[in-house]
N, C-alpha and C positions, 0 to 999 in steps of 0.2 A: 863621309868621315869613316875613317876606316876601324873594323872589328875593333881592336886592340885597344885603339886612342877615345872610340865609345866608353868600353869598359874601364878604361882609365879615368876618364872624366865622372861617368856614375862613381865609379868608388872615393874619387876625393870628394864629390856631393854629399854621399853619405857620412864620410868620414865631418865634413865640416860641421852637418847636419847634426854629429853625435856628441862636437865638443861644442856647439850650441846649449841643446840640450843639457851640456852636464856641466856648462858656465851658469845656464840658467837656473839650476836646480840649485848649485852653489851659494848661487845669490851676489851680491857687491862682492869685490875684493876686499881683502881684509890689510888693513894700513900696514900691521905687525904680523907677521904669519906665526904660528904656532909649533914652535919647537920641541924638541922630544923629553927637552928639560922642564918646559911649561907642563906639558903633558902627563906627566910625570907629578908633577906637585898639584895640577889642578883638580887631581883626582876624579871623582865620579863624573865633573864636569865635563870629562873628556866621552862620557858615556851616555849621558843624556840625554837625548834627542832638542836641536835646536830650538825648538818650537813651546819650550816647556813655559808656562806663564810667571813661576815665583821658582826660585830655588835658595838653598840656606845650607852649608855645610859647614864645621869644622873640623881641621886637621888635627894631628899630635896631641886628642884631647887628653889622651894618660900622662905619656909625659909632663904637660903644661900643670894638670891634674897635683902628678907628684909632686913637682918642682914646686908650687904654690903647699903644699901641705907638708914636706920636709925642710923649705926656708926657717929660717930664725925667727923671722918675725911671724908665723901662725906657731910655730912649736913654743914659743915663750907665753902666747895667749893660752893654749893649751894645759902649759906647767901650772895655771893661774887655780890657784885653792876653787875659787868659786865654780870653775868649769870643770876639773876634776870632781867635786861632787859632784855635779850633775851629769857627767858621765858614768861615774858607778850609781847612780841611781835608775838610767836608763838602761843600762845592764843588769839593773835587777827585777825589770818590769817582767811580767810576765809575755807580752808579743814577744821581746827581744831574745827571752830565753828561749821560747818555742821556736824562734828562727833559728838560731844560732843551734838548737837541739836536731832539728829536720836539714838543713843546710849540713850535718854530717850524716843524716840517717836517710832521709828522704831518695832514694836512686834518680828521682827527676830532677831532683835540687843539685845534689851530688855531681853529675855530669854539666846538669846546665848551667849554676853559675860560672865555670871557669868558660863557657862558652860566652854568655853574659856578658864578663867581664872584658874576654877576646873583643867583643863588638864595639864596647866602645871607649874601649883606648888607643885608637887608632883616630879613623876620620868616620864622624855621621855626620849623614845629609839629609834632606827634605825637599822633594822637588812638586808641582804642580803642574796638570797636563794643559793643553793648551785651550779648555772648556770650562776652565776655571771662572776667568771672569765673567763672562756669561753664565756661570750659576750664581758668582756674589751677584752680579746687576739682578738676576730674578728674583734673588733671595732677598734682595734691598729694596726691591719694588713691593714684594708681599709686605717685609714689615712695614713702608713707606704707607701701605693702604692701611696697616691697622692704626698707625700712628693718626694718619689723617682723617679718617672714620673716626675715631677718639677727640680730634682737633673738632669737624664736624658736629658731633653729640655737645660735646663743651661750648660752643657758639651757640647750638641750639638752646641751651638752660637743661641739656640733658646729663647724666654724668658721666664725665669722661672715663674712668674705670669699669665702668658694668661692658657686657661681652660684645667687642663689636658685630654688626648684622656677617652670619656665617656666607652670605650671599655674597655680598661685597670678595670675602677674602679666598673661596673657590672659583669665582668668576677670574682673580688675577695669578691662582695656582695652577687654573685650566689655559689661560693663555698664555702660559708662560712654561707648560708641561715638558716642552723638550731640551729648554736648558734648565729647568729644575730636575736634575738626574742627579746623583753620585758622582761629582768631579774624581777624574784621576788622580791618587796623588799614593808619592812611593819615597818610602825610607828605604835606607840603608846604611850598611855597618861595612867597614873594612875589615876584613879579619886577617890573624896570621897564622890562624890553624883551621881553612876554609872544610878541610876535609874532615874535621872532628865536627863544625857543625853543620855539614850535611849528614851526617851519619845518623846525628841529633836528630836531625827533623826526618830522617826516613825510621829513624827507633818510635819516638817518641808521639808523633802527630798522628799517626794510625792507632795507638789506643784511646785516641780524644774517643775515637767511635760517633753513633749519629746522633746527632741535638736535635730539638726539637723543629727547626727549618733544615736542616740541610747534614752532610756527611762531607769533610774532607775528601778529597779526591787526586790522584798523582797523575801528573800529566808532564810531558815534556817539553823542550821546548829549549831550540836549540841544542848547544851544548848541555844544559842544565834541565832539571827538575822542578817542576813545582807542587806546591801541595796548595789545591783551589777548593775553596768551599762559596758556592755560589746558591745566594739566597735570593727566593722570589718574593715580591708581591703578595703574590697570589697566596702564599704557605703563611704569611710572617703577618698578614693583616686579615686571614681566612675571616672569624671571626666580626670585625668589624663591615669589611667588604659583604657579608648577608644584611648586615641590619641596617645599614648606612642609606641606602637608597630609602627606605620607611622614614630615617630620623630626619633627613634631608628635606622630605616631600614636608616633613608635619613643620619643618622652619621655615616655610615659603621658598625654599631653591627651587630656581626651575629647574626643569626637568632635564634637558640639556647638559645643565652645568652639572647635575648631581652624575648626570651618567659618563661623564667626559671625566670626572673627578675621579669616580671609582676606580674606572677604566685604567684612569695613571696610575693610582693607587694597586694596582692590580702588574701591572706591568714593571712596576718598578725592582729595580735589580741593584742588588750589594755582592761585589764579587773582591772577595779576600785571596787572595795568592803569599806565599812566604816559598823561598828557595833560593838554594845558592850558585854565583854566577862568577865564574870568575873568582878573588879576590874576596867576592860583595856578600853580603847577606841580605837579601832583599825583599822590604813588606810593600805588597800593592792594594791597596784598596780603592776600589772605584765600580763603575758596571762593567768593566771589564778590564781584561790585561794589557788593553793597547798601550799603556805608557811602557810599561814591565817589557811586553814585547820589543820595545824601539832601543832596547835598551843595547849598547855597542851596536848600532845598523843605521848610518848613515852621517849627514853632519850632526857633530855634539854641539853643547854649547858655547862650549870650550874653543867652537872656532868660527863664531858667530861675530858680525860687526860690534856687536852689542857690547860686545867681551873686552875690543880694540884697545880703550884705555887701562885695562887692566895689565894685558898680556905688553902694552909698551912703555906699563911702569915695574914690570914682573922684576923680583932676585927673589932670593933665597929664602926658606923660613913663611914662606905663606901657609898665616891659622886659621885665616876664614874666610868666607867667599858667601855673598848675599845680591842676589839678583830680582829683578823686579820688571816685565818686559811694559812696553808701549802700553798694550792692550789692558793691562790690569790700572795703571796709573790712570789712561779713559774711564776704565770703568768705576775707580775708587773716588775721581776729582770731581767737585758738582759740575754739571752744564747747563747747557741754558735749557734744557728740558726740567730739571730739576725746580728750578726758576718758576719755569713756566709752569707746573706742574701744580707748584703751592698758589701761585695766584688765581688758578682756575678755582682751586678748593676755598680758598679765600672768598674768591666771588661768588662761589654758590653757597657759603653761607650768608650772603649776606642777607637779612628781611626784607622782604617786599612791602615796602610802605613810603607814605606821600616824603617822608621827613631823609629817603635815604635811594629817592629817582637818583638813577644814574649813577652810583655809587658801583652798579656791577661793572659797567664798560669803561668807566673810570680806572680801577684796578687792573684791567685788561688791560688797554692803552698803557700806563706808566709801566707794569709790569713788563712789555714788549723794548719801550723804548729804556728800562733798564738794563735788558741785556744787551741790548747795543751798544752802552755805556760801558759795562764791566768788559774788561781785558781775559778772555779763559783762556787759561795758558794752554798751550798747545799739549798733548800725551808724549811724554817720554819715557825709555827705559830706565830705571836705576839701578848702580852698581856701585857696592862698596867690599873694599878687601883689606886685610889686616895681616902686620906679615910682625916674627915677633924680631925686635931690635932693642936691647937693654929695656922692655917693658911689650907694650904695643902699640906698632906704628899704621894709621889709618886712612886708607886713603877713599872717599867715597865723590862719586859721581852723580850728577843729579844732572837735570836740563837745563833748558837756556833760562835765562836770570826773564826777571820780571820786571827790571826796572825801581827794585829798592833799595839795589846796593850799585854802587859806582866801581867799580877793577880798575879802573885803566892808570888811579896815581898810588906812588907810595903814601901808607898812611903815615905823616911825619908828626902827628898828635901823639904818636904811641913816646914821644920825646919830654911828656907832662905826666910819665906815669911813677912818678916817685923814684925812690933809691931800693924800696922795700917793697913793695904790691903785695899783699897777696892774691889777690885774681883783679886781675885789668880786663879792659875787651872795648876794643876799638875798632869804628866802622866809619865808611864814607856815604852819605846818602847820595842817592844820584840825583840831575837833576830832573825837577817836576816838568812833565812835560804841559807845554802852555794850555790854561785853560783847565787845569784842574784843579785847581781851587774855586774857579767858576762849577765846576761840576758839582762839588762837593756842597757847595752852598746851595746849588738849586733843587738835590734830590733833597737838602735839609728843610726847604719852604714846602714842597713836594709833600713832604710826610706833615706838613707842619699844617697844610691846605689843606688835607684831610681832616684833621682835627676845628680849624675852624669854618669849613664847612657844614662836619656833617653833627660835629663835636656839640660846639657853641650853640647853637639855633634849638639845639633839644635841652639846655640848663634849665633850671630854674628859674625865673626872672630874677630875682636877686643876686641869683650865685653869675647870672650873665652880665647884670649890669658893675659888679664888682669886676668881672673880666673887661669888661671895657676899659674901667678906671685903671685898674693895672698896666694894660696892657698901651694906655697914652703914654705911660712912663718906659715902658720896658720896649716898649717899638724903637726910641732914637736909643736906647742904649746898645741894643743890638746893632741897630746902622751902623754908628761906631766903633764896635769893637770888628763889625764886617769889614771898614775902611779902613781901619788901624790894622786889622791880621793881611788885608790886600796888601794896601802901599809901604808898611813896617818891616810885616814879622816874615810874611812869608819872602821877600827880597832877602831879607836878610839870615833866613834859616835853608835857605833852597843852596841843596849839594856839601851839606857840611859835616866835616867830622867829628865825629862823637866819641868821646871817650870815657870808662867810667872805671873808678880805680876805689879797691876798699884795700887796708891794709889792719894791723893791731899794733901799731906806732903809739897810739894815744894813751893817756891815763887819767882818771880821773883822781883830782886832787882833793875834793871834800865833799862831804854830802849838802842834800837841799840843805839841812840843820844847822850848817857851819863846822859840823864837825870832820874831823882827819878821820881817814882809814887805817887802820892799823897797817894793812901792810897794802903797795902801791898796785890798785884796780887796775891791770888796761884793758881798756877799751878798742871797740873797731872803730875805724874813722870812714868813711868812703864821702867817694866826690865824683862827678859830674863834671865833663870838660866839654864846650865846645868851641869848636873854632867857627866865628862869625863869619859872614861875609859882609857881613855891610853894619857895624859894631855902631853907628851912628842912628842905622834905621831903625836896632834894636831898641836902641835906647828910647827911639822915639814913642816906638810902638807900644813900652812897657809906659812911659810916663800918660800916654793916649788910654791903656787900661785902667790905671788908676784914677784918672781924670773923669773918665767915663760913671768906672762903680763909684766913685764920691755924688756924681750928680745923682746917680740914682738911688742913693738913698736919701739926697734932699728933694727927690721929686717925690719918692713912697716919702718920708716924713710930711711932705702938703697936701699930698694925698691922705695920710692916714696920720694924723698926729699925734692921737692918744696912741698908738702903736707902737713911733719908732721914734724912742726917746733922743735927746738933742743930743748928750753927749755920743750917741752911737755914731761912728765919724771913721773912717779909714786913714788908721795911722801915718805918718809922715816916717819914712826909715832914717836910720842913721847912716851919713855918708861921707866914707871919711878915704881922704888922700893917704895911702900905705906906700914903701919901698916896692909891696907887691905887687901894688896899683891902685884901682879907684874900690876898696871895700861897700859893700852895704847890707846893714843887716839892723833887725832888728832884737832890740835887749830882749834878755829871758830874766825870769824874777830871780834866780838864784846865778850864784856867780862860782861855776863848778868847773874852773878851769878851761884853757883855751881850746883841750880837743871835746868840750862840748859844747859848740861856738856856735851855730848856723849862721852860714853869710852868705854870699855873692862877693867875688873880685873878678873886675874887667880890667885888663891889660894886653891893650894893645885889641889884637879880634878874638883872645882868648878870655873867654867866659866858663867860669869857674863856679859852682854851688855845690858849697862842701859843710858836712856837720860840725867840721872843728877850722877856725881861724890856721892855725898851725899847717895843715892838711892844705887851704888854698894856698897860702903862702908858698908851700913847698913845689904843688904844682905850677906855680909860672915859672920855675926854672927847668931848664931843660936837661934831660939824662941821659946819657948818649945808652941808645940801645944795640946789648953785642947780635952779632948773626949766628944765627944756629937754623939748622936741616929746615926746621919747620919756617920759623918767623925769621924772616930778611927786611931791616927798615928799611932797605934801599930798594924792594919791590912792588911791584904793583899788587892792590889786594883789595878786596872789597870788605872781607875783617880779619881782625886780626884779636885774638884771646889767650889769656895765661895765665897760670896757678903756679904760685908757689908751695908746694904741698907742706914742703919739710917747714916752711915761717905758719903755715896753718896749723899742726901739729903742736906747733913750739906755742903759739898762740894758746891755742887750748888748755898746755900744760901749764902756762904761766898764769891764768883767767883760773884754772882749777884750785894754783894754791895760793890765790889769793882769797879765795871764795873759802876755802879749809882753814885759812889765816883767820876770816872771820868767826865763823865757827868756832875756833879755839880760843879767840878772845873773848867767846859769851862766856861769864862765869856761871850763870845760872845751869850749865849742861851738865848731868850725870856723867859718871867716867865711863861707864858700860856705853853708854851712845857714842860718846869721844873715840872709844876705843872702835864700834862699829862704821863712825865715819872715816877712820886711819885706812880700816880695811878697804872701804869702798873709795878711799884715792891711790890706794897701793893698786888697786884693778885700772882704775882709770891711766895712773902714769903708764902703767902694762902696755894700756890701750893705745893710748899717744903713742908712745915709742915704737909701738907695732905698726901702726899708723906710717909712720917714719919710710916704710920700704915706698909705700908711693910717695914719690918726690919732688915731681912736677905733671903738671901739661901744658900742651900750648896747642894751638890750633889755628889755620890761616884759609880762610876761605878766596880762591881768585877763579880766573874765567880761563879756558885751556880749551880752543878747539868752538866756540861758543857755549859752552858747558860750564855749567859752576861745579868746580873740585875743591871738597874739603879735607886740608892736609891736617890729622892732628896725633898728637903723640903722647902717650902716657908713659910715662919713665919709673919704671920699678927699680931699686933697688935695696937688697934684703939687706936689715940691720946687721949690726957687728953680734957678734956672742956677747 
């Protein structure tokens, strides 16, 4: 091969070799790539190092700030007599005067609020390094031991309050020494006068001078400055670290644990950094600057797969940005260690004695084949962002569903939700998969087999032979309510949608007493919808329950006669043929109007249990629901939710004066009081009407990507003058 065509072929080796390499380091492609406009609004996120475990920022916190505190509706709360004084009275306290007096006199006040202020009316954030969850899981395990040493004394007949054994709790501080450190974790402020507060902190943090562990120190780093005060161990626990080894030996620690203890104790490191970067104002605390340092140097997070759904729902106006990676969701969700963890501690408390053989391996055994049972969800990242649109619009990300909600149909129940709602919320269950209500029932005997194993045999002979008698009656009434929830309820409730609807439609039209209101109560009404699937088997399986509890109390009455006198009998309901459909309910003693009814109407597969007759009647008709951004009847969704703010509002204020209405009609009331209740509804209407700028939500949770995304929207808009 000749010279040339050699060294041509080595250079495209290495050349392939290099974009290997810096594919690999990249990581996945990213679905949505990250443009200079995302960039731009994502702010510090474009700065972060990928790897970061929690992050939390918000944008245009000033303006959002202003805008919320010069609207009509907080400046009308404001004009309100009652808050007015309590504002000149907090201005007359004395802290308020001495700030307000130092905040023009003070030189370090003087400069640094308007610095202060710089930092955060822009965008602050809060990130976490990626050693984070690995100090929660350490940090969760130490209290996990004092908890259960406490759970242990308490079994024992010891008291669970007095000091758990100190052995116990440095034997799980020593092996767990290297991710119990100082997680990294770093704030920051957007500034827009970055060069007044570095000036600040190169004035200002050199006369702190030396504290009692440590001295500020200027160091560089990169572009920027920092000012590090790095504390040890060894300075900050001097003191204890001489005596500790003496106090240790005299509580029975071994010797080992106490000097491994120390030793960490001794080693351990808190390093503070504050300096400006760029734009940023930036505080790091951890054992050292490694997050501080990644900061703008390499991929951010901002263009991490993780990000995907955010940057390919991205416009304009993004306020906040909350992230949560894989590895923290592992370490935050239980697993089957957790599980397994308690049942060990379980079984070693148990007493060794004749009446309680095998009791230990017992709990061992079912404890194993329980987590075999339970589903743990896989660890995913979570992401949620809010961008602002006539109020705030939210879009948040979570992982793959678990199987309790169903996506895949419109929910067309949200069509029973009145003319008026004030908050609805409607969902589709998904189906059960086969064999888990078999499950459900068998870990129920499971605990149930505990109890008359180890339970029963150790009574009293009397209090046992009365469990006997009882339980000849209560064993077939279980059977059947087992075989009625099998072949009934759960046929007939398996995959169905749920709706639930409260409105202030109602009114109460007299009291218990027979007497009228002076002026007309309303009431909330709310109901309960469900759509059947099988309205036959329901029925069956409810007349199968009732049948059941009647026998069982003429079994306890043969059992126990002087006990459970004859007329105690489980009522027969009232069931009566409506326009609405088939009602049933039973009478209340007083007759206080239709919206405070309690019934049941079935029509058709919709099943209806609502407080007021009025309320189910209106729901078997259907309401054609409009489309709006958030909630579309005609899509696919697992739930769907919404608030009418401005009828909740109105609510309130109409409940208010009729509640004043009575009041006013007590003749017995002094006028001084009359006149003090005037005032305290003049604050109230204030409040309602102010109330008024939030005007709605709605919210629509579906599956995108296999991800459950939940869209939801808060709709402000600021009252009239």
């Amino acid at each position: 091969m000749p010279a040339k065509l050699r060294a041509f072929v080595a250079v495209a080796i290495v050349a392939l070799l290099a974009v290997g390499v810096y594919l690999w380091r990249r990581g996945p492609a990213l679905k949505t790539p990250l443009t200079p406009e995302m960039q731009k609004a994502f702010g510090a996120a474009a700065y972060v190092p990928e790897d970061v475990s929690a992050y939390a920022a918000h944008m245009d916190l000033g303006p959002s700030l202003r805008a919320v505190w010069n609207s009509q509706a907080v400046q009308s709360l404001v004009a309100l007599p009652l808050v007015q004084q309590f504002w000149m009275q907090v201005q007359q306290s004395p802290p308020y005067r001495e700030f307000a007096r130092a905040s023009k006199t003070q030189p370090a006040l003087v400069e640094g609020l308007p610095i202060l202020d710089d930092a955060v009316s822009s965008e602050v954030f809060a990130c976490a390094g990626p050693e984070f969850p690995e100090f929660l899981g350490a940090a969760g395990a130490v209290f996990n031991t004092i908890q259960l040493a406490g759970f242990r004394r308490g079994m024992a007949g010891v008291n669970p309050d007095a000091e758990p054994p100190t052995a116990a709790i440095l034997d799980i501080i020593v092996a767990n020494e290297k991710r119990l450190q100082v997680p990294s974790l770093l704030l920051g402020f957007k500034l827009t006068r970055p060069d007044a507060a570095r000036d600040f902190l190169d004035s200002w943090i050199p006369k702190i001078g030396p504290t009692p562990f440590g001295e500020f120190a200027r160091k560089s780093r990169g572009a920027g400055a920092l000012h590090v005060l790095e504390l040890h161990g060894e300075t900050m626990f001097r003191g204890p670290i001489v005596m500790l080894p003496r106090d240790l030996e005299r509580q029975g620690v071994p010797d080992g644990v106490a000097r491994r203890f120390v030793n960490w104790l001794a080693g351990f490191r808190i390093t503070i950094a504050v300096g400006v970067f760029g734009d940023y104002l930036l505080v790091s605390i951890g054992r050292d600057t490694a997050l501080l340092d990644q900061w703008g140097r390499g991929r951010s997070l901002a263009e991490t797969p993780d990000l995907d759904p955010l940057r390919a729902s991205f416009k304009p106006g993004l306020q906040s940005l909350s992230y949560s990676s894989a590895k923290m969701d592992a370490t935050l969700s239980p697993t089957p260690a957790d599980l397994r963890r308690f049942a060990t501690v379980l079984a070693d408390v148990v007493p060794q004695r004749p009446a309680t053989k095998g009791l230990r391996e017992r709990i061992l055994k079912d404890a194993e084949e329980l987590i075999r049972d339970i589903d743990f969800p896989a660890p995913s990242a979570a992401l949620a962002c809010s961008f602002a649109n006539k109020g705030v619009e939210t879009l948040s990300f979570g992982g793959q569903p678990l199987g309790g909600l169903d996506h895949s149909q419109p929910l067309t129940i949200l069509a029973h939700r009145t003319k008026q709602p004030i908050v609805y919320s409607a969902s589709r269950a998904a189906k059960t998969p086969p064999g888990s209500y078999d499950k459900a029932v068998k870990w129920i005997k499971i605990l149930f087999g505990y109890f008359e194993d180890y339970g029963v045999p150790n009574m009293p002979p009397d209090a046992r032979k009365h469990y006997g008698t009882i339980m000849a009656f209560v064993r077939p009434f279980l059977a059947e309510v087992d075989d009625a929830t099998r072949t009934c309820l759960v046929p007939a409730l398996d995959g169905v949608q749920t709706l639930f609807v409260l409105d202030g439609q109602g009114a109460l039209s007299s009291f218990p007493n027979g007497t009228s209101p002076p002026k007309t109560i309303p009431l909330p009404r709310f109901a309960v919808a469900v759509e059947l699937t099988d309205p036959q088997k329901f029925t069956q399986g409810i007349e199968r329950y009732a049948a059941a509890v009647q026998r069982l109390l003429d079994d306890a009455r043969k059992a126990y006669p002087k006990h459970i006198p004859p007329h105690l009998t489980l009522p027969a309901p009232v069931v009566a043929d409506t326009a609405a459909g088939k009602q049933v309910y039973y009478p209340i003693p007083w007759n206080l109007g239709p919206d405070v009814f309690p019934c049941a109407v079935l029509k058709g597969r919709l099943l209806i249990l609502a407080s007021s007759s009025n309320l189910a009647r209106e729901m078997t008709e259907a309401v054609p629901m409009p489309t709006s951004p958030v909630t579309a009847p005609d899509k696919a969704a697992g739930a769907v939710a919404g608030a009418n703010l401005l009828r909740a509002w109105n609510y309130t204020s109409r409940l208010s004066d009729a509640l004043f209405a009575l009041i006013q009609a007590d003749g017995t009331m002094r006028q001084e009081d009359r006149q003090q209740a005037m005032l305290v509804k003049m604050h109230l209407d204030a409040l309602w009407r102010s109330l008024g700028a939030l005007s709605g939500y709605s919210s629509t949770t579906t599956l995108r990507d296999g991800r459950v995304v939940t869209h939801s929207w808060l709709h402000v808009e600021d009252i009239k003058p």
